[in-house]
C-alpha positions as CSV (number, residue, x, y, z in Angstrom):
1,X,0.0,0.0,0.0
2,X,1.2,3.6,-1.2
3,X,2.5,5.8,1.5
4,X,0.3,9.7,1.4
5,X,1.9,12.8,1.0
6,X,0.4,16.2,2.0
7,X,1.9,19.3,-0.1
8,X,1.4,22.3,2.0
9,X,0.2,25.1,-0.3
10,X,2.3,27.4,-1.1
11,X,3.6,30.2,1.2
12,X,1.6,33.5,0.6
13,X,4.8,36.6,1.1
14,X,3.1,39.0,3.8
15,X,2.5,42.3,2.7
16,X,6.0,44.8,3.4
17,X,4.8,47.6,4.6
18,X,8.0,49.2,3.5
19,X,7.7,48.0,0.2
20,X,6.2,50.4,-2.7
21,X,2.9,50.0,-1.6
22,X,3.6,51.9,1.9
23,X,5.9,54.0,-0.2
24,X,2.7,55.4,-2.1
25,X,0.5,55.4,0.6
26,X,3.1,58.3,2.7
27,X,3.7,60.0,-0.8
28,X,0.1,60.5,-1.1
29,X,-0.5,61.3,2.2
30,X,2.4,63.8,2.0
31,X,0.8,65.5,-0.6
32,X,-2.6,66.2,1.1
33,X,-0.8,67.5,4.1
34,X,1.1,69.7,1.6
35,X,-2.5,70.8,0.0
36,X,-3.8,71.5,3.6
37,X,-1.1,74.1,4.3
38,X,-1.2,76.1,1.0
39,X,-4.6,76.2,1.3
40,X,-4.2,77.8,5.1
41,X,-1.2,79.5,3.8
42,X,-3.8,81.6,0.9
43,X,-6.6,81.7,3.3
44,X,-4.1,83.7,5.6
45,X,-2.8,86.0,2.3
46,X,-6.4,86.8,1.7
47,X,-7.5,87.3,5.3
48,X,-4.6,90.1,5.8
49,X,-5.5,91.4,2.6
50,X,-9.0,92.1,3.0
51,X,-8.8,93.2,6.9
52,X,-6.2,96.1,5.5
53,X,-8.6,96.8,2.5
54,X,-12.0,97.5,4.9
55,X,-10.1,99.3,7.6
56,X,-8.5,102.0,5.6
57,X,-12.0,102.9,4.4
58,X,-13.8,104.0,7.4
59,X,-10.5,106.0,9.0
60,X,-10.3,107.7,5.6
61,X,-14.0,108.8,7.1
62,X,-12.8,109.8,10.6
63,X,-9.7,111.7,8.4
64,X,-12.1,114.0,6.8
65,X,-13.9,114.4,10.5
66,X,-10.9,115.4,12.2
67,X,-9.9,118.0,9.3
68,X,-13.2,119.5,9.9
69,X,-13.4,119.6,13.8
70,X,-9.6,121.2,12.9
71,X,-10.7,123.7,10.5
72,X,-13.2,124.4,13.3
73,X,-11.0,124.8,16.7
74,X,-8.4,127.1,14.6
75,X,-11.3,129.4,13.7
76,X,-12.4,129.9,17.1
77,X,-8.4,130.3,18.0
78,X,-8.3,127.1,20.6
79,X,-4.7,126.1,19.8
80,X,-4.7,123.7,22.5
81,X,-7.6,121.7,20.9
82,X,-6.1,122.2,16.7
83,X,-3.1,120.7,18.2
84,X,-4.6,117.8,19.5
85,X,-6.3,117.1,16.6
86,X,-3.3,117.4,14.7
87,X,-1.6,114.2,17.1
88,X,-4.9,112.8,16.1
89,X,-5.1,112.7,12.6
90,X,-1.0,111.9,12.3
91,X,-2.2,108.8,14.7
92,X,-4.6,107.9,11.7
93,X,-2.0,108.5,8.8
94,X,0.2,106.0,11.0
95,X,-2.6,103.4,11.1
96,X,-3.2,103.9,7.2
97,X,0.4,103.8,6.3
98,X,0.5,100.3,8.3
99,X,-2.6,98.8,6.4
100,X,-0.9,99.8,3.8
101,X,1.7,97.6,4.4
102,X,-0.3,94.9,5.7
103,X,-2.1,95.2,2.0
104,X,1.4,94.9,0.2
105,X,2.5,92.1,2.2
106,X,-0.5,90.5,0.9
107,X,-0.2,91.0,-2.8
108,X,3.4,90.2,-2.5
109,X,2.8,86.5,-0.8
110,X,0.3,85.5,-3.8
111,X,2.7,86.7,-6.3
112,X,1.0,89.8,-7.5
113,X,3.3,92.8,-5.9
114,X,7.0,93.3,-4.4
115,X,7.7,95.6,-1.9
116,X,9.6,98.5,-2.7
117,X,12.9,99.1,-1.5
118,X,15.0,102.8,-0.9
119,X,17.3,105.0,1.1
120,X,16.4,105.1,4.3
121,X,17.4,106.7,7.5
122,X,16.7,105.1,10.7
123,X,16.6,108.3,12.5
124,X,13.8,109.5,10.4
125,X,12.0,106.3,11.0
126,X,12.5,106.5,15.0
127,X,10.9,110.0,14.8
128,X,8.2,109.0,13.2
129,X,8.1,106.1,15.7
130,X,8.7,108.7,18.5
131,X,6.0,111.1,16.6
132,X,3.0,108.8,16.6
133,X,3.7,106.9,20.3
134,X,4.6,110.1,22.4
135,X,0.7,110.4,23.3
136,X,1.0,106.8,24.4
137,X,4.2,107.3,26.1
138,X,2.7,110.2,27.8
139,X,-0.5,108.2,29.1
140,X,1.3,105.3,30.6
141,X,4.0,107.9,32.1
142,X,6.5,106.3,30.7
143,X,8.5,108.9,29.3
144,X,10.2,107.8,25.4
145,X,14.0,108.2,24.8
146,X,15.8,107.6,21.6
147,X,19.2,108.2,20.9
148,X,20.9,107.5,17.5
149,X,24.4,106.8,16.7
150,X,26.9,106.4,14.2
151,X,25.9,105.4,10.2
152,X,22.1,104.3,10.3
153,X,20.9,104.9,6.6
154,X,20.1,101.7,4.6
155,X,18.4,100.3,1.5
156,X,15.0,99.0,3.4
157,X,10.9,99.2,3.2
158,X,10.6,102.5,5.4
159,X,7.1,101.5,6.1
160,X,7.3,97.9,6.7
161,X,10.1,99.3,9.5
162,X,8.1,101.6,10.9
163,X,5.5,99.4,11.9
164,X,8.1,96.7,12.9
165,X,9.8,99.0,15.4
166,X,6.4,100.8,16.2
167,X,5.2,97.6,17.6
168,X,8.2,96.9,19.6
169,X,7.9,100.5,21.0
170,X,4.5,99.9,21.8
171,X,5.2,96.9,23.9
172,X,8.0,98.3,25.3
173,X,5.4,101.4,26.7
174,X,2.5,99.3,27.4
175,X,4.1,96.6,29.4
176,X,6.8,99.1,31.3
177,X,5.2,99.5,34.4
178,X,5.4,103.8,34.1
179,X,9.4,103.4,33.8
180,X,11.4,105.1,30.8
181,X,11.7,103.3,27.5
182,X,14.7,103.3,26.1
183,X,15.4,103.2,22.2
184,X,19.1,102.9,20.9
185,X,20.3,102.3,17.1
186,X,23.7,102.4,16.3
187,X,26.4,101.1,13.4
188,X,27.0,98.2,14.8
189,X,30.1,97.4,11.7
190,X,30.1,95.1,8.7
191,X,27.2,96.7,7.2
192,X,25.0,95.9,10.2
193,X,23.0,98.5,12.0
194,X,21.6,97.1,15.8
195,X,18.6,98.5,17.4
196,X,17.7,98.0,20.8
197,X,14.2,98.7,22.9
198,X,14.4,98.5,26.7
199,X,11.5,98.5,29.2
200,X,11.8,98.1,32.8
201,X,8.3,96.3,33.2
202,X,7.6,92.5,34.5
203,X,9.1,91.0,31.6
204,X,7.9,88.7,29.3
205,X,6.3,85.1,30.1
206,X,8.5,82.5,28.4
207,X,5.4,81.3,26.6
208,X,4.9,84.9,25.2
209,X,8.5,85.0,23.6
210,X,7.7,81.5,22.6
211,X,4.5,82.7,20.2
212,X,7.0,85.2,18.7
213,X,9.0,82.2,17.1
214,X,5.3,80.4,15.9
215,X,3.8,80.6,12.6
216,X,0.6,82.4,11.6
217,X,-1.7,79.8,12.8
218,X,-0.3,78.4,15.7
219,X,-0.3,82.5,16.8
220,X,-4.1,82.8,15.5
221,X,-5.3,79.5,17.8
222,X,-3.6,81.0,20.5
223,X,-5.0,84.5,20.1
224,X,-8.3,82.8,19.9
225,X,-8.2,81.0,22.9
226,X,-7.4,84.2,24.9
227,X,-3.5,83.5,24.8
228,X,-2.7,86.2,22.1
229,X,-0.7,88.4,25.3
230,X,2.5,89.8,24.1
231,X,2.9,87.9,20.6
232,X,0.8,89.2,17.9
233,X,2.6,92.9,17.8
234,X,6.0,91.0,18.1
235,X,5.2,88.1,15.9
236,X,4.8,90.4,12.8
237,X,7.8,92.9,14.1
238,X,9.9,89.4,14.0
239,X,8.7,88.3,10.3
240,X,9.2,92.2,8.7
241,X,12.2,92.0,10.1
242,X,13.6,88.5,9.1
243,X,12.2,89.4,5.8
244,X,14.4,92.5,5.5
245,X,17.1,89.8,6.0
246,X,17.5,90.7,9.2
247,X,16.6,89.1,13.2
248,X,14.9,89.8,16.4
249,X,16.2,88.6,19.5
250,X,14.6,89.1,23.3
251,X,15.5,89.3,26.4
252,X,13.7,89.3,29.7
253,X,13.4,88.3,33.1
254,X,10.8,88.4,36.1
255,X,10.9,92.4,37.3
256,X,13.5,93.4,35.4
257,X,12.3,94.5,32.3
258,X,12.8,93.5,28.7
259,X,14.7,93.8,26.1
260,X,14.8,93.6,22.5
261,X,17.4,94.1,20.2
262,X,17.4,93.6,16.2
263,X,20.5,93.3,13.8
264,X,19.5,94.7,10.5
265,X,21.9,94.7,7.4
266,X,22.5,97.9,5.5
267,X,21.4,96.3,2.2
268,X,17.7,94.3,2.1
269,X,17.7,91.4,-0.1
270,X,14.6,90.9,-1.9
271,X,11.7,91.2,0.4
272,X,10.2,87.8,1.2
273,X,7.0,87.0,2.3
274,X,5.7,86.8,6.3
275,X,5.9,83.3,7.6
């Protein structure tokens, strides 16, 4: 009688999840996260855009309302009140000048407009700076001291600086317990001008100088959530800066104040889109 022999079937290779299977599974899954952040990336473009665009038109309206409440204070001779109109409406040009900006910056990140680069003179940019925040300085008794040094004229955006420095000014007077703020630039040698602003307030919570470094949308969750604190005034002074080819670094402690000093080459390259 015949012995039996049982053939096992054959072996079926498992699946390698490294193999190109897995490979096109990652690539495509790669690609959808990439679609999800240009998508957030244009929604952010267009968001700035449009916020700039509808804000300039109704302070173009309180413009026209100040000129006439001017025109009216200087007929009846009360200097006092023409004058404070004046701070008034140069508070307003400030604000339009930094939609402005904010309206550029948009057209430049979808492709559609480059900012425009010139001669510019630090000290005229601090006195503006000094110009528009000396109300603010005087409200929070903080009194506002700039001094200027040395070779401080540059090829830069003078607006995008303005409102870079503006902010950190801002800060700086908000968040400085009544104490001087101190604003120094000098020519700090190989083409490299240094600017520093020094409050004597609390200083700043670690997770504050922390948003500064995030992008746009981890900064917008945290501004929704009631976390938005120091970072959104420093997180665009950061990203005009960087984009000017320059940086922004900070330093603070508990009671002791804060400071914040930017390196900024003499000669922008091209201006690059805010991250």
């Amino acid at each position: 009688m015949g012995s039996i022999r049982c053939i096992p079937p054959p072996a079926v290779p498992p699946k390698d999840p490294g193999g190109l299977e897995g490979l096109l599974g990652r690539i495509s899954r790669l690609e959808a996260q990439i679609a999800d952040l240009e998508a957030q990336v244009t929604a952010r473009d267009q968001l700035l855009g449009i916020a700039a665009h509808e804000l300039r038109n109704p302070v173009h309206a309180m413009g026209l309302q100040i000129e006439v409440a001017f025109q009216m204070a200087s007929a009846r001779g009360d200097r006092a009140l023409a004058d404070r109109l004046q701070q008034v409406d140069r508070a307003l040009q400030w604000f339009l000048r930094r939609c402005s900006v904010m309206l550029d910056l948009s057209r430049m990140a979808n492709g559609l407009q480059s900012l425009d680069i010139g001669t510019v003179d630090i000290r005229e940019v601090l006195r503006h700076v000094e110009d528009v925040y000396l109300p603010q300085s005087q409200l929070n008794d903080s009194p506002l001291h700039i001094e200027c040094n040395g070779e401080l004229i540059g090829r830069w955006n003078s607006l995008a600086l303005e409102q870079a420095l503006g902010n950190l000014v801002s800060n700086a007077i908000k968040f400085g317990a009544g104490a001087p703020v101190v604003v120094t630039a000098s020519d700090a040698g190989n083409d490299i001008v240094k600017i520093q602003v020094t409050d004597r307030g609390s200083g700043i919570p670690k997770a504050d100088q922390d948003m500064m470094q995030s992008d746009f949308n981890e900064l917008m969750r945290n501004t929704a959530i009631g976390r938005g604190g120091f970072g959104g005034g420093l997180w665009l002074a950061r990203n005009l800066l960087e984009a000017h080819g320059g940086y922004l670094e900070v330093s603070s402690a508990n009671d002791s104040g804060s400071t914040f000093t930017t390196y900024l080459p003499k000669t922008s390259p091209p201006i690059a889109a805010v991250g």
